[in-house]
C-alpha positions as CSV (number, residue, x, y, z in Angstrom):
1,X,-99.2,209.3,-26.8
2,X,-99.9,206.9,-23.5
3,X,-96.1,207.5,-23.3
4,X,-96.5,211.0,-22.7
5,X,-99.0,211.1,-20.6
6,X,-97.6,208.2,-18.5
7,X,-94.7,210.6,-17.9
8,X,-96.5,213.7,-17.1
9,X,-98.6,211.6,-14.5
10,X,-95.4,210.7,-12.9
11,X,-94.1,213.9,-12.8
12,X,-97.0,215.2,-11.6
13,X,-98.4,217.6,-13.9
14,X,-101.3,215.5,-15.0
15,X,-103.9,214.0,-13.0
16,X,-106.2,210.7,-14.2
17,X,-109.4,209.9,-12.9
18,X,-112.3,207.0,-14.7
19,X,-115.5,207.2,-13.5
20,X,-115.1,209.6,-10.9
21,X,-112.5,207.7,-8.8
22,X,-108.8,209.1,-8.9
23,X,-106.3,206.4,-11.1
24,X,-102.7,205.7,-10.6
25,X,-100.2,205.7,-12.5
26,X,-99.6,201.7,-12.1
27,X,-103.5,201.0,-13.3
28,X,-103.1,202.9,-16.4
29,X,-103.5,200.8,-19.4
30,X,-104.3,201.0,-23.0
31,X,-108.1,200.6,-22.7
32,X,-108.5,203.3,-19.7
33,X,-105.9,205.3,-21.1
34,X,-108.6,206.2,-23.8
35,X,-111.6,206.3,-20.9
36,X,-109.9,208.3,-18.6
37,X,-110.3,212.2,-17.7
38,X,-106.9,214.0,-17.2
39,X,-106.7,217.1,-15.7
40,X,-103.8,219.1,-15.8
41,X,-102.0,219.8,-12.1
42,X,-100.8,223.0,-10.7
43,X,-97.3,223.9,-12.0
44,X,-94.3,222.0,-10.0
45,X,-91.6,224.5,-9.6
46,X,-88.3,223.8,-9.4
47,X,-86.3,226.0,-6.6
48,X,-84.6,228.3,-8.9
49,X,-88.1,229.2,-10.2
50,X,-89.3,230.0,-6.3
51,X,-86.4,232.3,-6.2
52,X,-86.6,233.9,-9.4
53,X,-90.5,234.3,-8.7
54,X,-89.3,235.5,-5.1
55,X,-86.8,238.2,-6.4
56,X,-89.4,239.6,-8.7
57,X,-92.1,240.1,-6.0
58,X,-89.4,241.9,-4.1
59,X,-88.5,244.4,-6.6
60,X,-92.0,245.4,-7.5
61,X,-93.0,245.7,-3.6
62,X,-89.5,248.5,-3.7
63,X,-91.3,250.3,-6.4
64,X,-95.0,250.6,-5.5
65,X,-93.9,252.2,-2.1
66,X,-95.7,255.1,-2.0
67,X,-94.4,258.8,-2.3
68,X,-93.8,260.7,1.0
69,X,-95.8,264.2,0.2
70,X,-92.2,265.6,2.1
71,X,-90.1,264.8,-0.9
72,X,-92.5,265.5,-3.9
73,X,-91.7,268.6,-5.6
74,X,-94.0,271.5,-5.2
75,X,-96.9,272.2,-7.4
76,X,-96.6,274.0,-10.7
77,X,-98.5,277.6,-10.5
């Protein structure tokens, strides 16, 4: 278990702090490992995540363009 959260510190999707005060990575050790507060870090994303988030925002901006009343069809009477 320190394993794992050893890595995910270093990868940065974990956080440590002890008493408050922010802990590295490097001053992580068995007895503060089970003291410490961990809090989870916003979400790295790689690049092909920023363009697949970036492709989707584009096509749902094309579709909520609203109608032109020019081209709606008329009424139904």
């Amino acid at each position: 278990m320190d394993a794992i959260l050893a890595v995910l510190m270093q990868s940065g999707h974990l956080s440590a702090r002890l008493n408050g005060q922010p802990l590295k990575l490097s001053e992580l050790d068995q007895k503060k490992t089970g003291q410490a507060e961990f809090r989870q870090e916003h979400p790295v994303l790689t690049v092909a995540q920023k363009l697949r988030v970036r492709t989707a925002t584009k096509r749902r901006r094309r579709r909520a363009r609203p109608v032109m009343r020019s081209t709606m069809p008329p009424p139904l009477s």
